[in-house]
C-alpha positions in Angstrom: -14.7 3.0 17.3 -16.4 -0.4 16.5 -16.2 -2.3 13.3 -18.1 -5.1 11.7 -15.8 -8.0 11.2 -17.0 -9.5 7.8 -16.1 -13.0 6.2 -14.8 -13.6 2.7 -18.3 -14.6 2.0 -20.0 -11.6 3.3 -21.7 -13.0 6.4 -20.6 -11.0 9.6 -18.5 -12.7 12.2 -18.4 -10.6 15.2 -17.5 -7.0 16.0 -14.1 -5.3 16.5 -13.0 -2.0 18.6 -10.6 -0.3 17.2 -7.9 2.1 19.1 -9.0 5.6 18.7 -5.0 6.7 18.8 -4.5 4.8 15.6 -7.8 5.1 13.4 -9.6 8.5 14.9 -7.7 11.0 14.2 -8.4 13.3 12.2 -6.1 13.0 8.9 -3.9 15.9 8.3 -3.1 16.1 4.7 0.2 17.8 5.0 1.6 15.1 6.6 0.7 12.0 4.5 1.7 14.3 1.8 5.3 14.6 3.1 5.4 10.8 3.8 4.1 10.2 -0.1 6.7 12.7 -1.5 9.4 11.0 1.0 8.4 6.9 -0.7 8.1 8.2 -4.1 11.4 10.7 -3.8 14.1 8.1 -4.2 11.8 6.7 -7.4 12.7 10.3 -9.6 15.6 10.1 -12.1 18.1 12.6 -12.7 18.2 16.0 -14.7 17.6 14.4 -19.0 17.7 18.0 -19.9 19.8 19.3 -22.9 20.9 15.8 -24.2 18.2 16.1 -26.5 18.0 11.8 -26.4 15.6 9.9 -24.7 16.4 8.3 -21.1 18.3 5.4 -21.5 19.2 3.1 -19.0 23.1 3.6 -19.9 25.7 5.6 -21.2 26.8 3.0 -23.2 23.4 1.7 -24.8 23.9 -0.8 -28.0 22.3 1.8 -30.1 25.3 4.7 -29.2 27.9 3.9 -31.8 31.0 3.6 -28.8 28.9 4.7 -25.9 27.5 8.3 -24.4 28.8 11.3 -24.1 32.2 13.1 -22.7 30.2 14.8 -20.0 27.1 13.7 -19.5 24.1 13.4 -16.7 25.1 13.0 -13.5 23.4 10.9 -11.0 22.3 12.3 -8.2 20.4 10.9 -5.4 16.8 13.0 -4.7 15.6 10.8 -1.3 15.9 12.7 1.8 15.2 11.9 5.4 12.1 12.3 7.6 11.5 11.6 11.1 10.7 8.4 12.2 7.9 10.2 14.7 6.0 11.8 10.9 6.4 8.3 9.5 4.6 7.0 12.2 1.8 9.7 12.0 1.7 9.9 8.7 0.5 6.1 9.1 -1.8 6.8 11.7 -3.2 9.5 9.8 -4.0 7.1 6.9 -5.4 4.5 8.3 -7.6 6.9 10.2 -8.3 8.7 6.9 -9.9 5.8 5.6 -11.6 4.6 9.3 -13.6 8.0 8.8 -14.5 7.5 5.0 -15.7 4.9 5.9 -13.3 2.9 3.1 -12.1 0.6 6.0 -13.3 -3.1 6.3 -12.0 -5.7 8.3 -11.8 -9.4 7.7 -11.9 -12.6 9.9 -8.9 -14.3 7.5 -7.3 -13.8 4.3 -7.3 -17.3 3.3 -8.6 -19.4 0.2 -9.1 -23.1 -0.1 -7.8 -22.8 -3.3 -6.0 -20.7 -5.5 -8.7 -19.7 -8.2 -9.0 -16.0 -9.1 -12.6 -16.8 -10.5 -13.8 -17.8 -7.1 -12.3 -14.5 -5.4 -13.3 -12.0 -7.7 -16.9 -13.2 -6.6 -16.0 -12.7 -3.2 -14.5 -9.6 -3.3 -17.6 -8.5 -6.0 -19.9 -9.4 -2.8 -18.1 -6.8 -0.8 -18.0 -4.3 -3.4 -13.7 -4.6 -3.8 -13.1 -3.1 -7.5 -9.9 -0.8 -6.3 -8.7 -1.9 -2.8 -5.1 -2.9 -0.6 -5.6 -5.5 1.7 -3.4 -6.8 4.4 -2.9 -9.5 6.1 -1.1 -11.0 9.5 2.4 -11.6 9.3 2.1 -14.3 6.8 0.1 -14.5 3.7 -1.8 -17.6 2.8 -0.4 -18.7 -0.4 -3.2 -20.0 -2.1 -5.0 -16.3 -1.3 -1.5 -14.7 -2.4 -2.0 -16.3 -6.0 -5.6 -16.2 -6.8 -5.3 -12.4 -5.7 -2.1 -12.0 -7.7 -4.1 -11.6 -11.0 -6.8 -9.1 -10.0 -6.3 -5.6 -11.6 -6.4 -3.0 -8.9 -6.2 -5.5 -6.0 -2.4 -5.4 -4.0 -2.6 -7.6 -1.0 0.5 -7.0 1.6 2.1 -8.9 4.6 1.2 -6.1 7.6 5.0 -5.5 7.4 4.5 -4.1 4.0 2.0 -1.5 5.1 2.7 2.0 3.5 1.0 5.3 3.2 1.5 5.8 -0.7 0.0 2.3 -1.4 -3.0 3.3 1.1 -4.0 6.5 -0.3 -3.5 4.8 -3.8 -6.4 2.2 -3.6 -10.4 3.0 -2.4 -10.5 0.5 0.4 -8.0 -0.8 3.1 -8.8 -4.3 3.7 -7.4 -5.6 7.3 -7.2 -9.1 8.6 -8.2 -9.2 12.5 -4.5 -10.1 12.8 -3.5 -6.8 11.0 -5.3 -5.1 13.2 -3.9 -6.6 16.2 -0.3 -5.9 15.1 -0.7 -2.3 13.8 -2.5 -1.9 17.6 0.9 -3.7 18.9 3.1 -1.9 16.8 1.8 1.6 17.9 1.8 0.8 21.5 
């Protein structure tokens, strides 16, 4: 599959292939929806049910005259394990997902001369980013990190950081060329 490699600026710069083992497959919902309810499992709290009080943080919250109650919630821990194979290919699966919505764009370099959100929301209104992720090489230019920092409904990640929720959360998947060199590394 070959890609357009776009600047910041919206001027191409050159064309990319991409490996057909990581973004052509065809997505299969049932496994990025285990590896979504596997991230977001460990986020749930316990059983609040016949306190009748609101969630607090603590037994012993200030407002409690003497603290909580003689038998109260116990916590419980809700994450549970998956393979390390379905994590994989639930990964695969979403960056494929978005390679065949066509919601995938790659870019020559997440960097910025200076750190002024002004200046990339223009950018990112040339190339039609209102609600995207994008990732970067290993590092993140700071400057870019900053000005991108303030954006509503713009994350931008470190390629280590990549996730399945936080792709399937956001309408486009922004990759640097060095993203897509180390997720083609990475699934060797």
């Amino acid at each position: 599959m070959d890609l357009t490699i776009t600047t910041l600026e919206g001027k191409d710069a050159g064309k990319v292939k991409l490996n057909e083992e990581i973004f052509g497959l065809d997505p299969r919902d049932d496994i990025l929806q285990r590896v979504v309810r596997w991230q977001l499992a460990r986020r749930q709290q316990g059983s609040h049910k016949a306190q009748g009080r609101a969630r607090h943080h603590s037994a012993r919250a200030p407002q409690f005259r003497g603290g909580g109650q003689a038998h109260g919630p116990v916590v419980r821990n809700h994450d549970h394990d998956l393979p390390k194979k379905v994590l994989a290919l639930g990964l695969r699966h979403a960056l494929s997902a978005k390679a065949k919505a066509s919601d995938l764009i790659i870019i020559d370099d997440l960097a910025s001369a200076d750190a002024k959100t002004k200046q990339l929301v223009s950018q990112f209104a040339k190339l039609g980013l209102e609600n995207a992720l994008l990732i970067g090489g290993a590092e993140i230019d700071a400057n870019f990190q900053r000005a991108a920092s303030n954006i509503p409904n713009i994350d931008v990640l470190p390629v280590q950081g990549i996730n399945v929720y936080d792709i399937l959360r956001r309408g486009k998947l922004v990759l640097s060329k060095a993203a897509v060199e180390a997720l083609e590394e990475r699934f060797k």
